[in-house]
C-alpha positions in Angstrom: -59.6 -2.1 -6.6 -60.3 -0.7 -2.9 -63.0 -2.2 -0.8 -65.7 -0.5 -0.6 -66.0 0.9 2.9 -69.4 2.1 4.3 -68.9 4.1 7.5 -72.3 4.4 9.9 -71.6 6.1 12.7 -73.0 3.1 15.3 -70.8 0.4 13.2 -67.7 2.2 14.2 -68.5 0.4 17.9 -67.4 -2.9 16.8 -67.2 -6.3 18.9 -63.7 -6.2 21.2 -63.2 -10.2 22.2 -62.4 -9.7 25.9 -62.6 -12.5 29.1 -65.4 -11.4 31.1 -67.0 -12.8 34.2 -70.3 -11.9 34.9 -71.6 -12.0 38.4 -75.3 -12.0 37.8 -77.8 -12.5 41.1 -81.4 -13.1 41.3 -83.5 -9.9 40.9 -80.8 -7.3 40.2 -81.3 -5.9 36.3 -77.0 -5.4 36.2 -74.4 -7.6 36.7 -70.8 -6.7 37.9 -68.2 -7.5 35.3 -64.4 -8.0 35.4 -62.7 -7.1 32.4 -58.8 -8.3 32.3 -56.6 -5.3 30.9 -53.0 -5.0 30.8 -51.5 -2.8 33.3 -51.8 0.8 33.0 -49.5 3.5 32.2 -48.5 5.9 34.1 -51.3 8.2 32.4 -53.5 5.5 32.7 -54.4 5.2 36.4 -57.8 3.0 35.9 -59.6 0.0 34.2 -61.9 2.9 32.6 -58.7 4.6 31.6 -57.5 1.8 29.6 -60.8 0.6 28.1 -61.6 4.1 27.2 -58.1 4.3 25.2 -58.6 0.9 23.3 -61.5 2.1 22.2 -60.3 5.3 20.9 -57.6 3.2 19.5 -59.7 1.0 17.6 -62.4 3.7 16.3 -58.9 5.2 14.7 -57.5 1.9 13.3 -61.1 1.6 11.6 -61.5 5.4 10.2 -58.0 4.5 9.2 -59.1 1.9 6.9 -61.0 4.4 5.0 -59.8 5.6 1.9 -60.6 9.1 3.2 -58.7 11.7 5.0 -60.2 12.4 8.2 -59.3 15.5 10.5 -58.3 13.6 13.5 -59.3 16.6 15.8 -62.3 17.5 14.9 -62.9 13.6 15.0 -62.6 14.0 18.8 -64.2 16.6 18.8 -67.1 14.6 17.8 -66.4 11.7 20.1 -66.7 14.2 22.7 -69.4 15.6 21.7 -71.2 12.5 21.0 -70.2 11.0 24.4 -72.0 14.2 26.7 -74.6 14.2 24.5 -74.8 18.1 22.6 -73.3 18.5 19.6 -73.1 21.4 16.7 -75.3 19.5 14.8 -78.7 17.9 14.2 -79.3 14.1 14.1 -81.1 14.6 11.0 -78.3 17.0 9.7 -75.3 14.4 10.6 -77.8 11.7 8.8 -78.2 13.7 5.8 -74.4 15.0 5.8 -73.2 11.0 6.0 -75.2 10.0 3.4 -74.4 12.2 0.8 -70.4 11.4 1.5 -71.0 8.0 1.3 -73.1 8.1 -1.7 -69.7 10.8 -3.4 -67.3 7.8 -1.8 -69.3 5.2 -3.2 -69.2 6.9 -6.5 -65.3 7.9 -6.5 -64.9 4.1 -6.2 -66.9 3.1 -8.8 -65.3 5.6 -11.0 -61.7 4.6 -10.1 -63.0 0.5 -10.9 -64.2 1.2 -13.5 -61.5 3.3 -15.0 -59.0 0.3 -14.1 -61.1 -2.2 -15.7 -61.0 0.5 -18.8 -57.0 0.3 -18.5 -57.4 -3.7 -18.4 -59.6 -3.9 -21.7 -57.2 -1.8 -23.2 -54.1 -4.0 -22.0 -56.6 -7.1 -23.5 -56.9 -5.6 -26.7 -53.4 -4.8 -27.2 -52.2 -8.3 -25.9 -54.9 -10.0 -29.2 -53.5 -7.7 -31.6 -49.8 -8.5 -30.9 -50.5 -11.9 -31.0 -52.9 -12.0 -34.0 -50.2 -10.3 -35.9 -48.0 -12.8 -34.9 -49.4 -15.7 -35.4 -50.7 -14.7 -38.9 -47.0 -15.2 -39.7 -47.6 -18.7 -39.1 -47.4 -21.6 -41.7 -50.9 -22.4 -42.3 -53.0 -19.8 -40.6 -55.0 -18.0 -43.1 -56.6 -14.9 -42.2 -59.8 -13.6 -43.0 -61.4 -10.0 -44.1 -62.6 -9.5 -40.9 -60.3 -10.5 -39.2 -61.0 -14.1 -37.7 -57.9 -16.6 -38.2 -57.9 -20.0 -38.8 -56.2 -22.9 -38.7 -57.4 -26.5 -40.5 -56.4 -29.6 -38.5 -58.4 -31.8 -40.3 -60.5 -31.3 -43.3 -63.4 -33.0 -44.2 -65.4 -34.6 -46.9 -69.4 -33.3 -45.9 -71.4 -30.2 -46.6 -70.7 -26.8 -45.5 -73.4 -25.0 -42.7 -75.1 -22.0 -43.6 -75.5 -19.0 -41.2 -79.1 -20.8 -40.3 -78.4 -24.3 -39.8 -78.0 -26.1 -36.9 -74.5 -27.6 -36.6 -73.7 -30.3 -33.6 -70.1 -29.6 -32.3 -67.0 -30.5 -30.3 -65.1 -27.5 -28.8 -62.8 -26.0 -26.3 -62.4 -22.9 -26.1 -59.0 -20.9 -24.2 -57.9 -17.2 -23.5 -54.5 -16.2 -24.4 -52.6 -17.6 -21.2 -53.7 -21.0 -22.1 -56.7 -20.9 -19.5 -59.9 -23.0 -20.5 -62.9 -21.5 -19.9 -65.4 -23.8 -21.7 -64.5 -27.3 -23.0 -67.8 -29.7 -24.6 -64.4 -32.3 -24.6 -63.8 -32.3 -20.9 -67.7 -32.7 -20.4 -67.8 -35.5 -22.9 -71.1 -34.1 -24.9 -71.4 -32.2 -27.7 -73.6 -29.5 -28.4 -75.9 -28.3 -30.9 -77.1 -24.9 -31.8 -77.9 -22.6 -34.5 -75.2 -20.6 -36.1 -77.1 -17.1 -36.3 -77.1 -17.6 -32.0 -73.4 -17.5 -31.6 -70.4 -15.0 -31.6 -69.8 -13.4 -34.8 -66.3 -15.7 -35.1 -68.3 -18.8 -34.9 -70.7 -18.2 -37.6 -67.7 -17.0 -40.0 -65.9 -19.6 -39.0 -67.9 -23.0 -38.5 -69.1 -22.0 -42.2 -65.9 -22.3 -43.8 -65.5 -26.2 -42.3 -66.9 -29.2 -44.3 -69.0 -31.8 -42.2 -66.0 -33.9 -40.4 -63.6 -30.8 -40.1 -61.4 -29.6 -37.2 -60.2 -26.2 -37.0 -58.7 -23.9 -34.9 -60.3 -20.4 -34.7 -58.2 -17.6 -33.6 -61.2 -14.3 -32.8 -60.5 -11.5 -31.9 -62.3 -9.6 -28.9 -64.3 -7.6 -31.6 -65.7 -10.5 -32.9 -66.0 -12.4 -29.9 -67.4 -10.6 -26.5 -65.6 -7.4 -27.1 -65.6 -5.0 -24.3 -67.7 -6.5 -21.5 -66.2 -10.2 -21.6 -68.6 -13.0 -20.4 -69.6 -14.8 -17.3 -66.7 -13.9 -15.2 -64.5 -16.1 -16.8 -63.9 -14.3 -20.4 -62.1 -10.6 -19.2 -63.3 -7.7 -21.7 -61.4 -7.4 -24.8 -59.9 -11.0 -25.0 -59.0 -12.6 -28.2 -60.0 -16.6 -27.9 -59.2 -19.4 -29.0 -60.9 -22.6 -29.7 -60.3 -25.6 -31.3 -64.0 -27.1 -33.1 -64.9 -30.2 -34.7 -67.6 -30.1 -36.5 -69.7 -33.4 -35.8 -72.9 -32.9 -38.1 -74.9 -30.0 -39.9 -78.6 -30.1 -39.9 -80.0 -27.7 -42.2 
């Protein structure tokens, strides 16, 4: 995705690191200041010359940055218009011009993110689907009506939760690539909450395992966190993965 660029026209006259001297005296408001440039071309006669080029040179280097195409002539145009001080235009039209192309850049970049991020989803998606179809070819992965696979590492002897209880878990959960994203293992803690506040795959699942279970759950995104992922760490349309023990159910 493209930075996001907002051009002012005062922000365009940047900071140049240059070695300066300044020979300031007592009771005189301006200071003489040496300014080391390379040697000028034969076009460039002066220290003004030069200066006055680098800047040019750098304003352009930063309008080129812009995902926009600028008219590079009636750009100095401007500059020159700017610089003796009468222009075509009003200070309040120039404002009011700038800000509306902005706000239309602002909003062609938003539209191109969020068009890419549409593309990604839909790249998620189909990597889940490929790989729930695979891996319901898989000795002792059973599959579900809606969807949600699972896998039983361990079965145990206790009573099944409800969608109310309150069940106290071990978990770690994974994206496709094998990334962890949130592990109760790693922390050394389990946690405990109710089954109706969870993704839809964790109430159908943790339901199915007896008190003293460990299963893996295979969801996909639509039963996970679909299209808009979660905390920055779960893209939209991601199929999980999490492996669960199930510690205790408190009814």
């Amino acid at each position: 995705m493209k930075k996001i660029i907002l051009l002012t026209t005062i922000a365009l006259l940047w900071t140049i690191p240059v070695k300066s001297q300044t020979k300031a005296k007592k009771g005189k408001a301006t200071a003489d200041v040496e300014v080391a440039v390379p040697e000028q071309t034969n076009s460039m006669k002066t220290e003004n010359d030069t200066v006055s080029y680098m800047l040019g040179f750098s304003m352009g280097q930063q309008l080129k940055s812009i995902p926009y195409q600028f008219n590079p002539e009636f750009v100095l145009e401007g500059v020159k218009a700017g610089i003796a001080g009468s222009g075509l235009y009003t200070a309040s039209e120039i404002e009011a011009v700038l800000t509306k192309w902005q706000q239309n850049m602002m909003a062609a970049q938003q539209q191109e993110a969020q068009s890419a991020g549409n593309e990604q989803i839909a790249a998620n998606k189909k990597a889940g689907e490929d790989f729930l179809a695979a891996n319901a070819t898989r000795q002792g992965v059973q599959t579900t009506s809606s969807g949600l696979q699972y896998e039983v590492v361990t079965l145990g002897t206790g009573v099944r939760p409800t969608a109310t209880d309150k069940v106290q878990v071990h978990y770690e959960g994974k994206l496709l690539d094998g990334t962890i994203f949130d592990s109760s293992i790693e922390r050394g803690e389990p946690i405990t909450f109710g089954l109706n506040q969870v993704i839809a795959g964790w109430t159908e699942g943790v339901q199915l395992m007896p008190e003293g279970s460990k299963f893996i759950f295979y969801i996909p995104s639509n039963l996970a966190y679909g299209d808009r992922g979660a905390g920055g760490s779960i893209p939209g349309g991601s199929t999980l993965i999490f492996q669960v023990e199930l510690i205790k159910v408190n009814p």
